[in-house]
C-alpha positions as CSV (number, residue, x, y, z in Angstrom):
1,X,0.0,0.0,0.0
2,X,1.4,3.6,-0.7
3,X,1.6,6.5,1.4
4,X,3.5,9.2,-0.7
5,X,1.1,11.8,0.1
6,X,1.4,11.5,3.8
7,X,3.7,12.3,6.6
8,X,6.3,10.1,7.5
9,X,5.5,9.9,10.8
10,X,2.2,8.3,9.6
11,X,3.6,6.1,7.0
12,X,6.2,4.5,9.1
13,X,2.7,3.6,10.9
14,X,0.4,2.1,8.2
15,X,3.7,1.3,5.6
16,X,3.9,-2.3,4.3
17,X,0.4,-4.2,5.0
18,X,-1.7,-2.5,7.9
19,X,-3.6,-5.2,7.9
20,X,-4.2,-8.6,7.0
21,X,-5.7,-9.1,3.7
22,X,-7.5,-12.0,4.1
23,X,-8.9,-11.0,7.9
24,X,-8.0,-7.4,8.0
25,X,-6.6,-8.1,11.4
26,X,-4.5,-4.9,11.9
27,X,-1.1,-7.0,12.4
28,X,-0.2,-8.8,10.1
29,X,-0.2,-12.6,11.2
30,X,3.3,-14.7,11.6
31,X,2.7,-17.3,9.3
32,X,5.1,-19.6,10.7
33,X,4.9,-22.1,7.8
34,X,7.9,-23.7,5.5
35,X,6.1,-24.8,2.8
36,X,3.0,-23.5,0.8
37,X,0.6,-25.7,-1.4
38,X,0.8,-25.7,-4.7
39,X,-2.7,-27.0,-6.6
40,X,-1.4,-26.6,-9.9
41,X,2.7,-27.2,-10.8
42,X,2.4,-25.5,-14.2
43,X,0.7,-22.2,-12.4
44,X,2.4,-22.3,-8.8
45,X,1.1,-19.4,-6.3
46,X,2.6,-16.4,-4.9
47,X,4.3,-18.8,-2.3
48,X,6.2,-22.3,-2.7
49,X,8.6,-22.1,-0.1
50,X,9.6,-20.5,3.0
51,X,13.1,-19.4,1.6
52,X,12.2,-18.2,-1.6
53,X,8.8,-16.1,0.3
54,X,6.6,-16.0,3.2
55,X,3.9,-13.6,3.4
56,X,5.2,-12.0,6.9
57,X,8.6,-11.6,5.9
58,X,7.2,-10.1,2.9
59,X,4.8,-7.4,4.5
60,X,8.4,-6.4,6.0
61,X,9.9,-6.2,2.5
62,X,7.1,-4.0,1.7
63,X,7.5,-1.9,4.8
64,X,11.4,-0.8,4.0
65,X,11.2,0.1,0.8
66,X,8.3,2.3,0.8
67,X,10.2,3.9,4.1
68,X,13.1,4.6,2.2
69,X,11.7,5.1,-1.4
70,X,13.2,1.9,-3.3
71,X,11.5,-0.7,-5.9
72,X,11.8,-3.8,-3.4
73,X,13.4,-4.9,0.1
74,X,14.9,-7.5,1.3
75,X,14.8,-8.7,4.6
76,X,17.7,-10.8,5.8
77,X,18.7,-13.2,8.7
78,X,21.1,-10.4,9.8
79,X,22.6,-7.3,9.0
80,X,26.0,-8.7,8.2
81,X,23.8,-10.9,5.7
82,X,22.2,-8.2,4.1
83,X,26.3,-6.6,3.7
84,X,27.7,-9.8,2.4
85,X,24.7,-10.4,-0.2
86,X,25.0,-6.7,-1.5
87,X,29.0,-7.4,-2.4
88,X,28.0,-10.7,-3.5
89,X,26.8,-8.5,-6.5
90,X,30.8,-8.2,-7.5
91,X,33.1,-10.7,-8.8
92,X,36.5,-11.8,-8.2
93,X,38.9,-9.2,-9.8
94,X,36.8,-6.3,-9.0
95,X,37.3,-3.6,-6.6
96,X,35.1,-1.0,-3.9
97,X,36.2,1.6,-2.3
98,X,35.0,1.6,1.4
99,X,34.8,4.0,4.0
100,X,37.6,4.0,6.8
101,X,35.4,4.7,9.5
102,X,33.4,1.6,9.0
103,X,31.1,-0.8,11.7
104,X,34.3,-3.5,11.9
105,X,31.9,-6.7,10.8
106,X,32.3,-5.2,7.3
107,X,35.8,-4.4,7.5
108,X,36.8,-7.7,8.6
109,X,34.6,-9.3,6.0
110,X,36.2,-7.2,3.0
111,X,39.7,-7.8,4.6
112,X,39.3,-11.8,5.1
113,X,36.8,-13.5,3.2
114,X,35.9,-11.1,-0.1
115,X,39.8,-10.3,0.0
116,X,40.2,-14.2,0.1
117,X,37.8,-14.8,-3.0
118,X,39.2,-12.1,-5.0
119,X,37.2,-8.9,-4.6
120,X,40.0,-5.9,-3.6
121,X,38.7,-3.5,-1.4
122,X,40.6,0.2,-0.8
123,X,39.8,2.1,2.8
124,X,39.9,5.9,2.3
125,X,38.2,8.7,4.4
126,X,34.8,9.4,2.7
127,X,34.8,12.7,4.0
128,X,37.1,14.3,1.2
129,X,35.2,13.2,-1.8
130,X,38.4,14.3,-3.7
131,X,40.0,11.0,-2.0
132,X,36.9,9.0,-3.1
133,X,38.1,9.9,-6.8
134,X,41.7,9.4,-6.7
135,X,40.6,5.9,-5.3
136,X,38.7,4.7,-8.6
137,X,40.2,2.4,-10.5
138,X,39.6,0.7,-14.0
139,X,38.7,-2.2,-12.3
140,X,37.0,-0.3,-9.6
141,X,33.0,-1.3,-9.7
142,X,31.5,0.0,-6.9
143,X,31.7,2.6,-3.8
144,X,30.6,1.7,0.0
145,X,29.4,4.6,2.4
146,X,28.2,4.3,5.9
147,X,27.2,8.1,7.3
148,X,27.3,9.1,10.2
149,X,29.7,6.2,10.9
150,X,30.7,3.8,13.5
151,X,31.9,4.7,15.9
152,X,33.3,8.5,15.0
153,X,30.1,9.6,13.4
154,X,32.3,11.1,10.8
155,X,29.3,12.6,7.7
156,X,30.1,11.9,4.4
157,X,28.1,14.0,1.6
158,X,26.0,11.8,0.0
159,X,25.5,14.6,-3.2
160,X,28.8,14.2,-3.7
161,X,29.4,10.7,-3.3
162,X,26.7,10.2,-5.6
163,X,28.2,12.3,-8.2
164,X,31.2,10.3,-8.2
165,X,29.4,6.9,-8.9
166,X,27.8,8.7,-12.0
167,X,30.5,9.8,-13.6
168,X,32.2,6.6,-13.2
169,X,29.4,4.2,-13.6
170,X,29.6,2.8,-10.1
171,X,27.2,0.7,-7.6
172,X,26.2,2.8,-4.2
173,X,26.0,0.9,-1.5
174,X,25.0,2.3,1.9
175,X,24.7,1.6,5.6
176,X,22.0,3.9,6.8
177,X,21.7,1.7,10.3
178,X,22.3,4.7,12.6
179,X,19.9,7.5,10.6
180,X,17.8,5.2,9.5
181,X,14.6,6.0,7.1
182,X,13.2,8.5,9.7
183,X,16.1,10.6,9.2
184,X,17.9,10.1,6.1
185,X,16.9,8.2,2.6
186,X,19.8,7.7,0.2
187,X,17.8,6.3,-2.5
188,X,16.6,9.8,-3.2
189,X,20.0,11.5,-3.4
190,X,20.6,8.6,-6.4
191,X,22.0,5.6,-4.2
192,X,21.5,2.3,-6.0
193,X,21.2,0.1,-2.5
194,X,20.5,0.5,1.4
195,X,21.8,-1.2,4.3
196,X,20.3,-1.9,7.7
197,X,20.9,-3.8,10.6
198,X,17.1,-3.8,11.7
199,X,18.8,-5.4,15.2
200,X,19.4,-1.7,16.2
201,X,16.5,1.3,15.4
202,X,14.5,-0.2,13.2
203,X,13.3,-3.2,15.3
204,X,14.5,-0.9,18.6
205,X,13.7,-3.8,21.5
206,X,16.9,-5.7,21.4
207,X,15.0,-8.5,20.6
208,X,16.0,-9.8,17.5
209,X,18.8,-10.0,14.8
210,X,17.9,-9.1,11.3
211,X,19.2,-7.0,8.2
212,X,17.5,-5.4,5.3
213,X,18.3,-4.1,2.2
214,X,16.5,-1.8,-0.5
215,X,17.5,-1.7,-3.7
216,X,17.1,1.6,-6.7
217,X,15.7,-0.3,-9.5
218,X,14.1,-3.9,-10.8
219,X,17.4,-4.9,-11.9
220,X,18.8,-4.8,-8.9
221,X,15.7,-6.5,-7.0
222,X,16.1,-9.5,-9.3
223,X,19.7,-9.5,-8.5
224,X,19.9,-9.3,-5.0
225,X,16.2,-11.8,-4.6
226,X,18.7,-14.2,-6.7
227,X,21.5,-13.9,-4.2
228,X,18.9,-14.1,-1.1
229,X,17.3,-17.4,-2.6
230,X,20.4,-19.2,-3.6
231,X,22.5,-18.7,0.0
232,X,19.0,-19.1,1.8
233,X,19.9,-16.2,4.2
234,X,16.5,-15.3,4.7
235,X,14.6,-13.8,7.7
236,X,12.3,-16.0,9.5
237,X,8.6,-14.8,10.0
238,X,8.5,-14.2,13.9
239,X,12.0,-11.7,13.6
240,X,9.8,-10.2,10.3
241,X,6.9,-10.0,12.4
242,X,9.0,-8.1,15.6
243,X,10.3,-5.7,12.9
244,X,7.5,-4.8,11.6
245,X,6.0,-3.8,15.3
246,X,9.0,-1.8,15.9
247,X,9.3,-0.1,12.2
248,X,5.4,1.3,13.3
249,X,7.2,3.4,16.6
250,X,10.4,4.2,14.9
251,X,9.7,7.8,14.2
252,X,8.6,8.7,17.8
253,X,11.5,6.9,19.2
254,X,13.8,8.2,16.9
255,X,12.5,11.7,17.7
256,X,12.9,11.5,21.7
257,X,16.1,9.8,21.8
258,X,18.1,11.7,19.6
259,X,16.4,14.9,21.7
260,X,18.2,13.2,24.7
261,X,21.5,12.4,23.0
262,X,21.4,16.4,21.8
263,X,21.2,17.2,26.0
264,X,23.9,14.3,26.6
265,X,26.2,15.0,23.9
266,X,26.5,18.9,24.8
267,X,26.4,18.3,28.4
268,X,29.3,15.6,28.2
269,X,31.5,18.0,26.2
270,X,31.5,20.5,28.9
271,X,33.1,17.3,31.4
272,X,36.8,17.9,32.3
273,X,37.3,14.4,32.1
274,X,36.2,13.6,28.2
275,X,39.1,14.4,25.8
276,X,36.0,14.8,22.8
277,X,32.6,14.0,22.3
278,X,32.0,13.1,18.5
279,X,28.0,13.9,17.7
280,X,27.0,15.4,14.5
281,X,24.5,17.4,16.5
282,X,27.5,19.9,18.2
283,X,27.9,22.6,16.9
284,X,31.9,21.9,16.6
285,X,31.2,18.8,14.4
286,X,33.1,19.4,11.1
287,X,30.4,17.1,9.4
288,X,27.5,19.2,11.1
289,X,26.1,21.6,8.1
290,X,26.1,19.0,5.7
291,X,24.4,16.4,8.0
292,X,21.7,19.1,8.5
293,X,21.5,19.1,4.2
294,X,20.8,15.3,4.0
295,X,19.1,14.1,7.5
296,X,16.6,15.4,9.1
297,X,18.6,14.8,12.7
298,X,21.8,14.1,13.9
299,X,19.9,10.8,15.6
300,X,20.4,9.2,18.6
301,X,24.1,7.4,18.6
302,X,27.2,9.2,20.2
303,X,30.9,8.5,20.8
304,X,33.5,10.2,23.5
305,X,37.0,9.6,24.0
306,X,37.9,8.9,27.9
307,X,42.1,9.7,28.9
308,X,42.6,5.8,27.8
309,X,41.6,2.2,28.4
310,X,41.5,2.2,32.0
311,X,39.1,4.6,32.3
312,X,37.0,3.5,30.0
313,X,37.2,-0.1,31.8
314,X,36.6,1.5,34.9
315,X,33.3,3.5,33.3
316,X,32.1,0.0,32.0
317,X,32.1,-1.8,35.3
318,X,30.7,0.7,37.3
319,X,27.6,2.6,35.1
320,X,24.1,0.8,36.6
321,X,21.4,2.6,33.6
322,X,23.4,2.1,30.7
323,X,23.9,-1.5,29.2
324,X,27.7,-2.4,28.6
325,X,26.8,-4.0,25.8
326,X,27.4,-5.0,22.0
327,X,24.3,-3.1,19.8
328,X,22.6,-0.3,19.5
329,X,19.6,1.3,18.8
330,X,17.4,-0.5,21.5
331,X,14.7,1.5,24.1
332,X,17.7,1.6,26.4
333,X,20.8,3.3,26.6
334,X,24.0,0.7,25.1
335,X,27.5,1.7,26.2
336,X,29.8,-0.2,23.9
337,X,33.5,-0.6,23.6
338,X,34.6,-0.6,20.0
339,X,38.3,-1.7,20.7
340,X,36.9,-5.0,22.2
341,X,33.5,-5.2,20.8
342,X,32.3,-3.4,17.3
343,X,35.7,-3.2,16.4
344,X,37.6,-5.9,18.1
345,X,38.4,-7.8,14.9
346,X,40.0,-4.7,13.1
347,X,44.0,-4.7,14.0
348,X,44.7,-2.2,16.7
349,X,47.0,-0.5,14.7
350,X,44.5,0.0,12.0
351,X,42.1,1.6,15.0
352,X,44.7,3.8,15.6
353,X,44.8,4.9,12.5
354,X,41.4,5.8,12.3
355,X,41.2,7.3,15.8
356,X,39.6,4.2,17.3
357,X,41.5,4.4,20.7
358,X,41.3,2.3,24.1
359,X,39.8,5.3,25.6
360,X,36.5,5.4,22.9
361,X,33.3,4.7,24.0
362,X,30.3,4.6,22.1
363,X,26.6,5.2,23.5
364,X,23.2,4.9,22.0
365,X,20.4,7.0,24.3
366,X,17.6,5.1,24.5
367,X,14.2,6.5,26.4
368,X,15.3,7.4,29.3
369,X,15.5,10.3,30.9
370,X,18.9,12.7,29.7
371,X,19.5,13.8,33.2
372,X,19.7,10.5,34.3
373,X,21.9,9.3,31.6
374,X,23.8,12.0,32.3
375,X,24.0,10.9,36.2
376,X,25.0,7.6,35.6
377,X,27.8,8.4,33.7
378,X,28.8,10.7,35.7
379,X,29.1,8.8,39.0
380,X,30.9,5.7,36.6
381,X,33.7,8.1,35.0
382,X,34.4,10.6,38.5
383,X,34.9,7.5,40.8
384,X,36.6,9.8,43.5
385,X,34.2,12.5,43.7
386,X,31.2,9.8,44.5
């Protein structure tokens, strides 16, 4: 069903299926079946088999791709599936440029197994697009952009990027994970594919692990539903089924927590203690003005730099609100260590390189409130004034 004439807020409501079409229940069952019957073998139905469709995972597919303006979605059994299915659309010999400041589960896998099969991959910092171009090769098919990243929130101009691709005929491949639909849609500023891990903002309950992916045009949807049926790395219908509840609150969660990261991330860069606070929302954020061109917020994930890894130890054994945890996006605040978690599997010297120290921490605000968020923090980093 389309919604282009409405708010966001209300499509991210009714997007997909609002209700059931054959009971008009207003969720859309789990259909929690693996195989579909098929009266007629010359004229099969919609549905033969749970990985090639299911009707819940499909209402799902629905949902993304009218969120973010693409032809079809994909919904995957994680987001590291959805990544590894988009570069499955190269070849051996090829080669991507990547962003440097990059979630380290797509490093690794560009670094180890795509490196390993053939596909060369070049790490540059996507916020010079002059870089960008000096990376293109003749070989080069294909450019991938995560923005604001993980974990330094470093913005990347999408226009530009974009521009690039034309003029060179390459794929666009995104990870919009941490703006997410609500705030920023690529596919309108001429990206060919978008990323999610729906684990983080898009289901928002850490309660299940699942990826999606939304693709520009029909060639691409038979390209990437090709690559989904053939490595069976589907999403089952009860994970579809908890996206699609959270997908129908992302935009007021969205909303209130990145309000609360705003408070947290200016309040935080006032501390003694914190050597930086990285937050495209602050007004000293060099990506700031042309995160405020693309997105429509600076959303709800921040970073800060502690004096060095025994501090930030110390902060992640003694903070009682925040989860020190792996993940993101969930109703509660997640305080996460890239060096041994999100990151742990890039080299340290390669975190170094990118600014990835023992000392950075990475928090998503959940729903709670600021002040308290604030508190907690406060009382885990200033151990000798509690």
């Amino acid at each position: 069903m389309a919604h282009n004439n409405i708010d966001p807020r209300t499509r991210a409501v009714h997007c997909g299926q609002d209700r059931d079409p054959y009971t008009g229940a207003s969720s859309v069952p789990i259909y929690q079946g693996s195989t579909f019957a098929q009266p007629d073998p010359d004229h099969p139905g919609a549905y033969d088999y749970g990985r090639s469709g299911n009707p819940t995972r499909e209402a799902l597919e629905s949902a993304i791709a009218e969120l973010e303006g693409g032809v079809h979605g994909f919904a995957f059994a994680s987001g590291m599936a959805a990544i590894t299915s988009a570069l499955l659309l190269f070849k051996p010999g090829d080669h991507v440029i990547a962003a440097e400041d990059i979630y380290g589960g797509t490093y690794r896998i560009l670094t180890t197994l795509f490196r390993q099969w053939g596909l060369d991959a070049t790490f540059v910092d996507m916020t010079r697009p002059g870089l960008v171009e000096a990376a293109v090769r003749p070989e080069t098919r294909g450019i991938f952009v995560e923005t604001p990243s993980n974990p330094l929130l470093k913005i990347t101009d999408l226009d530009a990027i974009a521009a690039i691709a034309r003029k060179h005929s390459l794929l666009t491949i995104i990870d919009n994970t941490f703006a997410t639909p609500w705030l920023q849609r690529p596919i309108e500023r001429g990206f060919d594919i978008v990323l999610h891990s729906a684990t983080k903002f898009l289901g928002g309950h850490s309660d299940c692990v699942a990826g999606l992916a939304v693709v520009r045009t029909d060639d691409l949807a038979h390209r990437v539903k090709s690559i989904q049926n053939i490595t069976g790395s589907v999403l089952g219908p009860q994970d579809s089924w908890l996206i699609l509840r959270g997908i129908r609150t992302l935009a007021v969660r969205m909303d209130a927590q990145q309000r609360s990261a705003q408070i947290v991330a200016e309040e935080m860069a006032r501390w003694p203690e914190i050597n930086k606070v990285f937050y495209p929302g602050l007004a000293a954020h060099p990506g700031r003005a042309i995160n405020e061109r693309q997105s429509s917020g600076a959303g709800a994930v921040l970073s800060f730099e502690l004096k060095d890894g025994a501090v930030a130890h110390q902060v992640l054994r003694r903070v009682k609100l925040c989860l020190p945890a792996v993940s993101l996006g969930g109703v509660e605040s997640i305080l996460s260590y890239p060096a041994k978690m999100s990151h742990a599997s890039m080299p340290r010297e390669e975190r170094s390189l990118r600014g990835i120290t023992d000392g950075l921490l990475r928090l998503s605000v959940g729903l709670e409130d600021p002040l308290d968020i604030l508190n907690d923090l406060k009382q885990a980093i200033l151990v000798e004034k509690v």
